[in-house]
C-alpha positions in Angstrom: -250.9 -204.2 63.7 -248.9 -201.7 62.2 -251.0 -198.1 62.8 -247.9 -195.2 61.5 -244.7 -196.2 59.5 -242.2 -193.4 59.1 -239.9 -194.0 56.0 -236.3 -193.0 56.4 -235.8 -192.0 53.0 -236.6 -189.8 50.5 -237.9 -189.0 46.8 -239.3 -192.1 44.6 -238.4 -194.7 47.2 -240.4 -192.8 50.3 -243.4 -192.2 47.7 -243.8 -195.9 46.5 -243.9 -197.2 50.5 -246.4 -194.2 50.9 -248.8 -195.7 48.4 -248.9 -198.9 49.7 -248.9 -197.6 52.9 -252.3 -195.8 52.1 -253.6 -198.6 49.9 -253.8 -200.6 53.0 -255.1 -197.8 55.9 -251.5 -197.1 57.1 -250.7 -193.5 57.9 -247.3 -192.2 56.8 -244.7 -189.7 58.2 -241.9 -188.6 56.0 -238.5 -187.3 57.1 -236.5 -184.0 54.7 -233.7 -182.6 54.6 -233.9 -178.6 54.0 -233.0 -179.2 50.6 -236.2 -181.1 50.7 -238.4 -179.4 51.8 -241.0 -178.8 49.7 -240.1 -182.4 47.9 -242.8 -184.7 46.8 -242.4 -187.0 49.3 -243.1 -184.6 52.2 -246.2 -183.3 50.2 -247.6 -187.2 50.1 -247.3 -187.7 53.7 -249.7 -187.4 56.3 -247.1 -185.5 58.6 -243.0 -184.9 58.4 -239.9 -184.0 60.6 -237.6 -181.6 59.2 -233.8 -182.6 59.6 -232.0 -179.7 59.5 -229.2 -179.3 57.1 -228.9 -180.6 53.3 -225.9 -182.7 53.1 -227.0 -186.4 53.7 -224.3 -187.0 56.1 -226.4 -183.9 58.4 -229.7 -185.2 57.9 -230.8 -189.1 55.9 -227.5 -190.8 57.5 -228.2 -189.4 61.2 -229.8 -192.8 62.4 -230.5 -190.8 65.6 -232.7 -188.1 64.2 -234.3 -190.3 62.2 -235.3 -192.4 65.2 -236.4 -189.2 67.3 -238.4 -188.1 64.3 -240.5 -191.4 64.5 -241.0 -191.2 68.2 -241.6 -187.6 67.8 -244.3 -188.1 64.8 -245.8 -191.1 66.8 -244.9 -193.6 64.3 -244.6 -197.5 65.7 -242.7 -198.6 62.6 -239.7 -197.5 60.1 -239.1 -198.1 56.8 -235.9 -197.8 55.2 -236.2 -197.4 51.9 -232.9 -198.7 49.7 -229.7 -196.8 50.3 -228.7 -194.2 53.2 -229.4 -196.2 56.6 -231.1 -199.3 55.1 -228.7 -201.7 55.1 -227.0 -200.3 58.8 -227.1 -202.6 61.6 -227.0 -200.0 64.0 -229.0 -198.2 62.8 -231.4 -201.4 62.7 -231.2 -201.7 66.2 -231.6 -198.5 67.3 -235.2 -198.5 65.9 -235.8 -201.8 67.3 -234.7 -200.4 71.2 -236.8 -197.7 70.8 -239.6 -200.2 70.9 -240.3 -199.4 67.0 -241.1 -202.1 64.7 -238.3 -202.6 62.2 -239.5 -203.5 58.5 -236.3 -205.3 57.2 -234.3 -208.3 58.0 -232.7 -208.7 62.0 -229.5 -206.4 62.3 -227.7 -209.8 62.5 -228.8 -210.8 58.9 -227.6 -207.3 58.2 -224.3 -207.6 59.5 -223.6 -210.8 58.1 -225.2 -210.2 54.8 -224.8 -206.4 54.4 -221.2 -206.4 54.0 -220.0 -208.2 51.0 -216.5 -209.4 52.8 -218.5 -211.1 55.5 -220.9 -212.3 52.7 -218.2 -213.7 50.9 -217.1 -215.4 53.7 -219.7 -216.8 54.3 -220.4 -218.4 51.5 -217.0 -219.8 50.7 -215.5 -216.6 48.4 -212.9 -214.5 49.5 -211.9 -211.3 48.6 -208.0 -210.4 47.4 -206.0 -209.5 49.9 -202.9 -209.3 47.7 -203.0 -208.3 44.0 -200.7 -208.3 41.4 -200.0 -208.0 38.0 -201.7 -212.0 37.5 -204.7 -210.7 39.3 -205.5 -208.3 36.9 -208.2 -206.6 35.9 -209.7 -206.3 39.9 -212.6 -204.4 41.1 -212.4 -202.4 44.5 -215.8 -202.0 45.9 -217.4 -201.1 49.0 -218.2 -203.2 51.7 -221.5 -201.6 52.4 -224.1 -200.1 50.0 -224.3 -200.2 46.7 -225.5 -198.6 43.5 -221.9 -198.2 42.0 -221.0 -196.0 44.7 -217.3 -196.8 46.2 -216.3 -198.5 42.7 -213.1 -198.6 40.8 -211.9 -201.0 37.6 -208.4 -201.0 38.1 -206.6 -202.7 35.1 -202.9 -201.4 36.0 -201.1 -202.5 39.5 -200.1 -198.2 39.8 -203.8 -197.1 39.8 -204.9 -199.0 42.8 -203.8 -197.1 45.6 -205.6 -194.1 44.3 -208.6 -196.4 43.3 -208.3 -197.6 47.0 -208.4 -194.1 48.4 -211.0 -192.6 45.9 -213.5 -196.0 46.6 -212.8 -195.4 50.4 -213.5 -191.8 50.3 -217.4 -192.2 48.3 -218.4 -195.2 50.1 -217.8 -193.3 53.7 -219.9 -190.3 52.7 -222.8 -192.4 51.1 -223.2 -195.2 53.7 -220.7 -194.0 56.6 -218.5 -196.4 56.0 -215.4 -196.7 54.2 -214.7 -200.0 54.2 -213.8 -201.5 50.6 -212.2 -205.1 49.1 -210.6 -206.1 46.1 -212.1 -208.8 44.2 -211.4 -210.3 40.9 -213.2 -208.6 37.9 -215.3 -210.2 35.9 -215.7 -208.7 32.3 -218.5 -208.9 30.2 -220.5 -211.4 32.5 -224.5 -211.1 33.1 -225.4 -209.2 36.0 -228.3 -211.9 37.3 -230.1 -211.3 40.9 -232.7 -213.2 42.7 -235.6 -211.5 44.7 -235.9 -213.3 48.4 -238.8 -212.6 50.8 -238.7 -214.5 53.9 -240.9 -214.8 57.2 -240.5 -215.4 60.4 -241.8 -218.4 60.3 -239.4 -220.2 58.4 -241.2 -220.1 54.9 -238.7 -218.2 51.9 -239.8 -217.3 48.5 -237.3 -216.9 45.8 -238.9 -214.5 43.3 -237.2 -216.2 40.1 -234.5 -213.8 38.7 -233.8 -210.8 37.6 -231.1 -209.1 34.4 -230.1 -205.8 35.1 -226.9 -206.2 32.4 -227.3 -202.9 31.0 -225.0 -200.7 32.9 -223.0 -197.7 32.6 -220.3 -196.8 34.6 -221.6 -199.9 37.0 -224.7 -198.3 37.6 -228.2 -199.9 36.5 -229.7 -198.2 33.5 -232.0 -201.2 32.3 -233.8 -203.9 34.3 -236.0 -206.9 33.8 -237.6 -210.1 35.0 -237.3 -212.8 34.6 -233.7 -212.9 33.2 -234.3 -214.0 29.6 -232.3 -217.2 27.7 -231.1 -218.7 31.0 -230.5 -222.2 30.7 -232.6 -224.3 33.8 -230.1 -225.5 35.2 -228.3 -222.4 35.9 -231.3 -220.8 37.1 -231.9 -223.3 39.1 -228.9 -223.3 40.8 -228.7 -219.3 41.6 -232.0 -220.0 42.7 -230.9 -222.5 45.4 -227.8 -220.6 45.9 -229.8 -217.8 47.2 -232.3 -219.5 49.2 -229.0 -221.5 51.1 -227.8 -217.7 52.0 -230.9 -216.4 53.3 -231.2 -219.2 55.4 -227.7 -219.7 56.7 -228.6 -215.7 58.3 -232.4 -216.4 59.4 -232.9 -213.8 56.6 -236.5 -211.6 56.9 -238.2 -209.7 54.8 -237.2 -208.5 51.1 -233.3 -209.2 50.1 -231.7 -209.8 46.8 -229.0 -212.0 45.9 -226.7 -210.6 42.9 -224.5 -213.0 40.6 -222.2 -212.1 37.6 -222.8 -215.5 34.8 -220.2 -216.0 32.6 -219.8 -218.8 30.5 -222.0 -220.6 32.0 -220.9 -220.2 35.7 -222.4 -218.3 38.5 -220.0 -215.5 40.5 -221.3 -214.7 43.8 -221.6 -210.6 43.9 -223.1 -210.0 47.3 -226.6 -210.2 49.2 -228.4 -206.7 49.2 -230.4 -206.3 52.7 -233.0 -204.2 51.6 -235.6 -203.6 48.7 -234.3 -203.0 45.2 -234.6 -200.1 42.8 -235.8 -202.8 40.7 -238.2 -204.6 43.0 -241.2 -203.3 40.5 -240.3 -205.5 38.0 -240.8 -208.5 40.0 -243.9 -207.1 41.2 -244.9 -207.2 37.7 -244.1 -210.6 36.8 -245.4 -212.4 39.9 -248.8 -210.1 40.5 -247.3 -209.1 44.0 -247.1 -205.9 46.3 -243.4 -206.2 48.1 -244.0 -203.6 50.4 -247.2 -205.0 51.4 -245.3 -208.1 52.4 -243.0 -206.7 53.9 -245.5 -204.7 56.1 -246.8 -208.2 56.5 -243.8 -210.2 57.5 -243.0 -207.0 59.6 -246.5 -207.9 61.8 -245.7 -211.3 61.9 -248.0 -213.1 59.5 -247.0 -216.3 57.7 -246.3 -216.0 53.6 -248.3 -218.6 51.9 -245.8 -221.8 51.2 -245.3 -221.1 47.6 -245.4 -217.5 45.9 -247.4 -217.0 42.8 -246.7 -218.2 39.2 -244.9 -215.8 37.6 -246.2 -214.3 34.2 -245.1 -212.6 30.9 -242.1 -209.9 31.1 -241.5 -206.9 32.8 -238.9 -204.6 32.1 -237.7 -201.3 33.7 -236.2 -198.1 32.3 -234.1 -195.6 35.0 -234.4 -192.1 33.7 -231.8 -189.8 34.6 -231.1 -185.9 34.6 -228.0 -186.1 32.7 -226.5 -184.5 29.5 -224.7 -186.8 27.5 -223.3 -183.5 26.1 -221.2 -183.2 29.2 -219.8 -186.8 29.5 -223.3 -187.7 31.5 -223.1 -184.9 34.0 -225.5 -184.9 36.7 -228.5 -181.9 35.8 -230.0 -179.6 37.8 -233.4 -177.3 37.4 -237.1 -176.8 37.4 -238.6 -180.1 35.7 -241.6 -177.9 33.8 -243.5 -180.3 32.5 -243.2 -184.1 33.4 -246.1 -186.7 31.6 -245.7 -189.9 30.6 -248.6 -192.0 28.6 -250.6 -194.3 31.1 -252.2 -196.4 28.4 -251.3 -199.9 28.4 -250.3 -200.2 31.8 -247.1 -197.9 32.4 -245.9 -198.0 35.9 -244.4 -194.2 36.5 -242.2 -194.1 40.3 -240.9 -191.3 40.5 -240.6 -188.8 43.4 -241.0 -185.5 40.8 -244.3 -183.9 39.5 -244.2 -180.8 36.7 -243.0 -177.9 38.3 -240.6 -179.7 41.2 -237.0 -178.6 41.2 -233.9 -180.8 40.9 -231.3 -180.0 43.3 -227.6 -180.8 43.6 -227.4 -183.1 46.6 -229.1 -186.5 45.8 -229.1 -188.8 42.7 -230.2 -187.5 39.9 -232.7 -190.4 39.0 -236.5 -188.5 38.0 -238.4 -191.8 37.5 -238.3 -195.5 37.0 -240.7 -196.3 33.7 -242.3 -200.1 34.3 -244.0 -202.4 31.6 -245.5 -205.8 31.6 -246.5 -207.5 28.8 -247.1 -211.3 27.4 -243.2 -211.3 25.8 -239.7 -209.7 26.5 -240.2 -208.4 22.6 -244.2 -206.6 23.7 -242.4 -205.2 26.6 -239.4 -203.5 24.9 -241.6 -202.3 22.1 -244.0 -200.9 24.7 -241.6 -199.2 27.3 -239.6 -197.9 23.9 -243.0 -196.1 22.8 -243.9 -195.2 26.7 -240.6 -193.4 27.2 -240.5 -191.8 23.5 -244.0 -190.1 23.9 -243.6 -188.7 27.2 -243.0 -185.4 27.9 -240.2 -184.1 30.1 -239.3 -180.7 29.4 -236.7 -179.4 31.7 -232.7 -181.0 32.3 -231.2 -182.4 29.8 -232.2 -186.8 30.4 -231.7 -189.8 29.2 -234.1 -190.7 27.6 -233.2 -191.2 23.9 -230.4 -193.2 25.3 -233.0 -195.4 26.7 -235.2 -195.6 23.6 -232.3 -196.7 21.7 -231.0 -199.0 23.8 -234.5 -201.2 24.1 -234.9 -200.9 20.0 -231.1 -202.2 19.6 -231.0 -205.5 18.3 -228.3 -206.8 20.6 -230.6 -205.8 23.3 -233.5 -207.6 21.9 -231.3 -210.6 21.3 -230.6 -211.9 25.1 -227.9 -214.3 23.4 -225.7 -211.2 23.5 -226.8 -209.3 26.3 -223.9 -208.6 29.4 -223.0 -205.9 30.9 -220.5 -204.6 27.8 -223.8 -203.2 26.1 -222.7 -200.1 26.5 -218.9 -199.8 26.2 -219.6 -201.7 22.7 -222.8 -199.2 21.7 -222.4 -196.0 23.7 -220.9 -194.3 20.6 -223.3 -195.2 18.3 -226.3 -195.0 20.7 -225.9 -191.4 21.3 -224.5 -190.8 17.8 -226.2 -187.8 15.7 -228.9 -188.6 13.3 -228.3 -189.3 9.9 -230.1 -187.7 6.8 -232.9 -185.7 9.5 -233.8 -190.0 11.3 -232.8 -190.3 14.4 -230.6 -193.3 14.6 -231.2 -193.7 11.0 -234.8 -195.3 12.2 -237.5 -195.1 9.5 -240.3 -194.1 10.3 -239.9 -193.7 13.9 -240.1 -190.4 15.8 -239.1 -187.1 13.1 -235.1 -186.5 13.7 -233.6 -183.3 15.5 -233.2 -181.6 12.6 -236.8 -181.3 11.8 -237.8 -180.7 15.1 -235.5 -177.6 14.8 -237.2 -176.5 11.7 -241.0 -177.1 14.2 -239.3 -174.5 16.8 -237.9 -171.9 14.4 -241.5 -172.0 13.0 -243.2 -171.5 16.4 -240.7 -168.8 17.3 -241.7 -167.0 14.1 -245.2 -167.6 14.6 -245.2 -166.1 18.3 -243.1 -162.9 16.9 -245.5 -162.9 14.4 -248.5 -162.2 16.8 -246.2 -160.0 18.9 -245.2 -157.6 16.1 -247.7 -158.4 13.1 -245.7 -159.8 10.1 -246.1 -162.0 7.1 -245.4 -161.8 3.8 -244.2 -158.8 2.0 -244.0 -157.5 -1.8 -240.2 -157.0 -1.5 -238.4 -160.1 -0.9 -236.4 -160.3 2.4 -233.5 -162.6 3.3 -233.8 -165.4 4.9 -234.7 -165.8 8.8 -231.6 -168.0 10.6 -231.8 -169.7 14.0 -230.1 -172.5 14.9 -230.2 -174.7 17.4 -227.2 -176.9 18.5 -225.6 -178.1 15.3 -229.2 -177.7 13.3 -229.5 -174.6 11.4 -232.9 -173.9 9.9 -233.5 -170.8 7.3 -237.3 -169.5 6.7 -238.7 -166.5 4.8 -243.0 -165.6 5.2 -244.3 -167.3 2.2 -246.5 -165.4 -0.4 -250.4 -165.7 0.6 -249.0 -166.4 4.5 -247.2 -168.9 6.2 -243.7 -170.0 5.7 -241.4 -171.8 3.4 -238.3 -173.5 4.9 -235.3 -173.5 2.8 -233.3 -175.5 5.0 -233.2 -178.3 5.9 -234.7 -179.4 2.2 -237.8 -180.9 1.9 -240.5 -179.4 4.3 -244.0 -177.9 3.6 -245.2 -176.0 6.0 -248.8 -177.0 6.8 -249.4 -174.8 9.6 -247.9 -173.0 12.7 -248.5 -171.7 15.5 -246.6 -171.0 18.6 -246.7 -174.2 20.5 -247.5 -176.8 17.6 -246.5 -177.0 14.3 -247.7 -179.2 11.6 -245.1 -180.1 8.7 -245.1 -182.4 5.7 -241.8 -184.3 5.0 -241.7 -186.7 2.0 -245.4 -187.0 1.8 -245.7 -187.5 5.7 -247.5 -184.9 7.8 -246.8 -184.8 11.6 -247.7 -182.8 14.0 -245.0 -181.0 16.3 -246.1 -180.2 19.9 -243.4 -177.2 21.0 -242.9 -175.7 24.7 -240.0 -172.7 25.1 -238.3 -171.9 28.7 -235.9 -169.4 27.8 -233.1 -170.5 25.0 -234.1 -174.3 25.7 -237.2 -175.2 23.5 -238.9 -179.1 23.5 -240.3 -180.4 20.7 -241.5 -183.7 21.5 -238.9 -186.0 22.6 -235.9 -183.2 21.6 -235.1 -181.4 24.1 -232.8 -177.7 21.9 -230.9 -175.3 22.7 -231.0 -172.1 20.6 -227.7 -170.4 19.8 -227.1 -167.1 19.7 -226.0 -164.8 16.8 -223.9 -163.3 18.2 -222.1 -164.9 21.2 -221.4 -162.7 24.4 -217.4 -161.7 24.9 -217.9 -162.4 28.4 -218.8 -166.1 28.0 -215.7 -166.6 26.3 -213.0 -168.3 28.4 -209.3 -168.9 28.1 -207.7 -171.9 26.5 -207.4 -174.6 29.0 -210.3 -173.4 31.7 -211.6 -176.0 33.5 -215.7 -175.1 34.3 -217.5 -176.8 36.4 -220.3 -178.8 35.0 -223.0 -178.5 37.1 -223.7 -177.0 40.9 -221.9 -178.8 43.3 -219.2 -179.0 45.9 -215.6 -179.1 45.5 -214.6 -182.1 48.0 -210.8 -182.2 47.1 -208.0 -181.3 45.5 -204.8 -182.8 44.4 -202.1 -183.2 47.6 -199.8 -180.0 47.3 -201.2 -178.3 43.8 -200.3 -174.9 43.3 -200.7 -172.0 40.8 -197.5 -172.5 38.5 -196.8 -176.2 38.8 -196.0 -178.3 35.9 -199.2 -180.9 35.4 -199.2 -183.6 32.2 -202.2 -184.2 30.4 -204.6 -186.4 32.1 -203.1 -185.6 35.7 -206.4 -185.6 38.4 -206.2 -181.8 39.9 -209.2 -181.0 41.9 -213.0 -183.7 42.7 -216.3 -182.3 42.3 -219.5 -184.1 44.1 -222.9 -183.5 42.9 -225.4 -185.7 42.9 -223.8 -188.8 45.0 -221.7 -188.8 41.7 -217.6 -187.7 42.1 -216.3 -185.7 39.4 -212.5 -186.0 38.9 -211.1 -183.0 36.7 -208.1 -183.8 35.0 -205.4 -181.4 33.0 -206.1 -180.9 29.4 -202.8 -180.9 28.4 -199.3 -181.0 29.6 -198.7 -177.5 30.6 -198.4 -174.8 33.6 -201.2 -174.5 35.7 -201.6 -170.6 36.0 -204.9 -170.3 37.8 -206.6 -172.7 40.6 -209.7 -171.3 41.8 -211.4 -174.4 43.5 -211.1 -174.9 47.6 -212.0 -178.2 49.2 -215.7 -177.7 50.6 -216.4 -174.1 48.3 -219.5 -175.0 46.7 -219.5 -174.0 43.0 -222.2 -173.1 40.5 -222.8 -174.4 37.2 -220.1 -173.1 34.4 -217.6 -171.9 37.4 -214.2 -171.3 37.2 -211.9 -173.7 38.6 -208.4 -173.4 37.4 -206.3 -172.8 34.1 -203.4 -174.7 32.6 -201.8 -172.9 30.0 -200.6 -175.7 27.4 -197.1 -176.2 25.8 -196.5 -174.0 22.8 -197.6 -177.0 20.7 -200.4 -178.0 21.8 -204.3 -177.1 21.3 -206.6 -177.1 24.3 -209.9 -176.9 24.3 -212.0 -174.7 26.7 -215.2 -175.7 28.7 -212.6 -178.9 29.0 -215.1 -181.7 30.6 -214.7 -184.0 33.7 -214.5 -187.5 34.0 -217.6 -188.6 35.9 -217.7 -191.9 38.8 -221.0 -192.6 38.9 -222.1 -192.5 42.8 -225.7 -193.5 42.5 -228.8 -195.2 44.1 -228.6 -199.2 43.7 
């Protein structure tokens, strides 16, 4: 019997083993980084082993420490999470001959399955080995790991020995190796997986399937089980398909099998060697704990023959600190407050708590949001709801993206669902509110605007008891703030109070300095507000307060390149100087942050007169990193923003 089970990873991942871990009498040891160290995960466990350094190829990808830390901790068993050293043969076996129990498949299943040309292979697909103009559009992809990370599209024959290099480059510093193929790319298809569990006795479940179509920038923003319109047949067949490669390998333990369906066929992806992000809604569906069988397997008990009936629909929401202001940039900061409504049965994993900090060297995922319910419709409705009535005050997120996406009707339609959701709705998605809804919803949650009109009122309330105030015989102009593009104008109404003259058409009811209470159109709601510095929440809106009068010194120079977030400049363009020529669009320098690459690009065709970035200088938030002074004719923007490749957990 398992007694101690050290997990080599991290954050939501290390938490959710730990709870099944103490569920069932198991103690726990966790393993962190310095940048970790006073992370969630390391507060949950009975005992942890620092690994000195931040960077995860110092600390999470050092197979070797890891081990010593278990030995050290007097663990008898490793888990290893998804990502970093979970899908590693070596790594595998290294556990193993240190006379630790392994919780995941044999490091021969891992080496056959774990990287997708030898997957391929063996299941009668080969990658390209020569591409040319017919062969477009191809995907280059790592051959280990996943998540997005080591990814390019590559729709013209000149961009793919950059896309080669660039793929090669992220998938050696998040898995170790840099191994990458080229394989035909499939546009538009549905991104379908199965969930496998396997003993060691010969018995495998398949979990029924998976959708996780809704993707941006190839990584996984929306899951759900089962996959929803499939016709039998097809399901049956990627059923089969999967159970045929587990066995070919003498699979063990938890695995998923991914497919792309298109037109009604079935495109084998690759076989992922470890749990899924997404495991929890399968979990749902079925009633199960796959940890716990995996602990199981992992002792050597024998699954039952045949896994439970599944039931109703689960679906999963990833949410993210990123601004969609800043093309999706990865955010960093002190999570204040973080609450999401429990009624109904929302699952929350997630490896923050209010108060944690969000740092610059891991993914920037906070939480996965899980609901069950009797239909695919319930669940949507639910998880939409969930997501919109939490509170996350902090980093910019995405969580309207989410709520949008789950009330969009081509979402709830799975006739139309593939993984173009978002290059077809991104725009509109995150478009601003019209007429003060947001989305133009009726009678959903009060748009922006009037949540800027709740904070202006809160503001003046707290002055208010600060200064003493209120209403006076001689009429004063009206008080202005604005926040983002919303501007709101007030004046102390006669008797006390306030009166908003813009936006039109709200009564005050009452205000106070952390909720406000508004009529609009008849409707009174109620406006819960929190401030932390210039960035107020109200509700779901997360503003920013502008100033009156901005500071010279924040002003930069046409064509200044800043630096989105904190992070680490890991290259830059092969023989760039101060006064070359560039052309508008030309890569210059790469920012990593997050496990997400940032390539900066010129704004214009011009003469690059200031470069500021050095490969490995880390850089903080707003930074300087170069200047390109445009031709005469043309307008460049400052604060010019990067193009993001999403490097994420899978």
């Amino acid at each position: 019997m398992i007694s101690t089970v050290l997990v080599a990873n991290r954050g939501e991942i290390a938490c959710r083993v730990f709870r099944t871990c103490r569920d069932l009498g198991i103690s726990t040891v966790a393993v962190y980084s310095d940048a970790d160290a006073d992370a969630l995960h390391v507060r949950e466990a009975d005992a942890a082993v620092r690994l000195p350094g931040a960077a995860p190829s110092e600390t999470y990808l050092r197979g070797d420490l890891v081990v010593k830390a278990a030995l050290a901790a007097g663990a008898d068993a490793v888990h290893p999470g998804y990502g970093f050293l979970s899908e590693n043969a070596g790594f595998a076996r290294a556990v193993l001959d240190a006379g630790l129990v392994w919780i995941g498949p044999p490091p021969e299943a891992i080496e056959e399955m774990a990287s997708k040309t030898r997957a391929k292979e063996l299941l009668g697909v080969r990658p390209l080995s020569d591409v040319g103009e017919d062969d477009l559009p191809v995907l280059v992809k790592a051959a280990a790991g996943g998540g997005g990370r080591g990814m390019r599209i590559v729709r013209e024959l000149a961009e793919l020995k950059d896309a080669l290099s660039a793929a090669s480059a992220e998938a050696a510093s998040a898995f170790g190796d840099g191994e990458v193929f080229v394989e035909p790319y499939v546009e538009n298809g549905r991104h379908v997986e199965v969930q496998l569990l396997c003993d060691t006795h010969g018995t495998v479940w398949a979990l029924g399937t998976r959708d996780c179509s809704l993707q941006r920038r190839h990584q996984k923003v929306v899951e759900e089980a089962p996959a929803p319109g499939l016709p039998a047949a097809l399901e049956a067949s990627l059923l089969d398909t999967a159970v045929r490669a587990a066995k070919a390998v003498g699979y063990v333990g938890a695995g998923t099998v991914e497919f792309l369906v298109k037109d009604g066929r079935a495109h084998f992806l690759e076989m992922n060697t470890r749990l899924q992000v997404e495991h929890p809604v399968t979990e749902e569906v079925y009633g199960v704990d796959l940890v716990a069988l995996q602990l199981a397997v992992a002792e050597g008990r024998e699954l039952p023959p045949e896994p439970p009936a599944p039931r109703g629909h689960a679906i999963e929401a990833r949410l993210y600190a990123e601004d969609p202001a800043r093309e999706w940039a990865p955010q960093t900061g002190v999570l204040h407050r973080f609450e999401v409504p429990r009624e109904g049965r929302v699952r929350v994993d997630t490896g923050y708590v209010s108060g944690d900090g969000i740092g610059i060297h891991y993914d920037p995922m906070l939480a996965k949001i899980v609901v069950h319910a009797p239909t695919r419709a319930e669940a949507a409705r639910k998880l939409a709801h969930a997501l919109e009535r939490a509170r996350i005050h902090g980093p910019a997120t995405n969580r309207e993206l989410l709520v949008a996406s789950l009330r969009h009707p081509e979402y709830l339609s799975p006739d139309t669902l593939d993984t173009g959701f978002y290059e077809r709705n991104l725009t509109a998605l995150t478009a601003p509110p019209e007429s003060g809804e947001r989305g133009g919803e009726r009678g959903r949650a009060p748009g922006a605007a009037y949540a800027a009109a709740a904070a202006a009122l809160a503001e003046a309330s707290l002055n208010g008891r600060r200064f003493g105030g209120g209403w006076r015989n001689v009429r004063s102009q009206d008080e202005t703030r604005t926040y983002g593009e919303h501007e709101v104008r007030y004046r102390p109404a006669r008797g006390g109070g306030y009166e908003v003259t813009a936006p039109e058409g709200i009564r005050v009811v009452s205000a106070a300095p952390d909720r406000v209470r508004l009529e609009v159109a008849g409707v009174v709601r109620d406006f819960d507000v929190a401030r932390y510095g210039d960035t107020v929440h109200v509700g779901p809106y997360r503003l920013t307060l502008r100033p009156r009068f901005p500071d010279p010194a924040d002003q930069r120079k046409p064509g200044s390149l800043i630096a989105p977030m904190p992070g680490t400049v890991v290259r830059v363009a092969d023989g760039l100087a101060v006064g070359d020529r560039v052309t508008a669009g030309q890569p210059l320098l790469w920012l990593e942050a997050m496990k997400m690459e940032h390539r900066v690009t010129a704004p214009a065709s011009g003469t690059l007169t200031a470069l500021h970035a050095v490969p490995g200088r880390q850089v903080e938030v707003g930074a300087l990193l170069a200047v390109v002074q445009a031709d005469v004719s043309t307008d460049v923007p400052t604060d010019v923003p990067t193009e993001a490749q999403e490097d994420q957990t899978a």
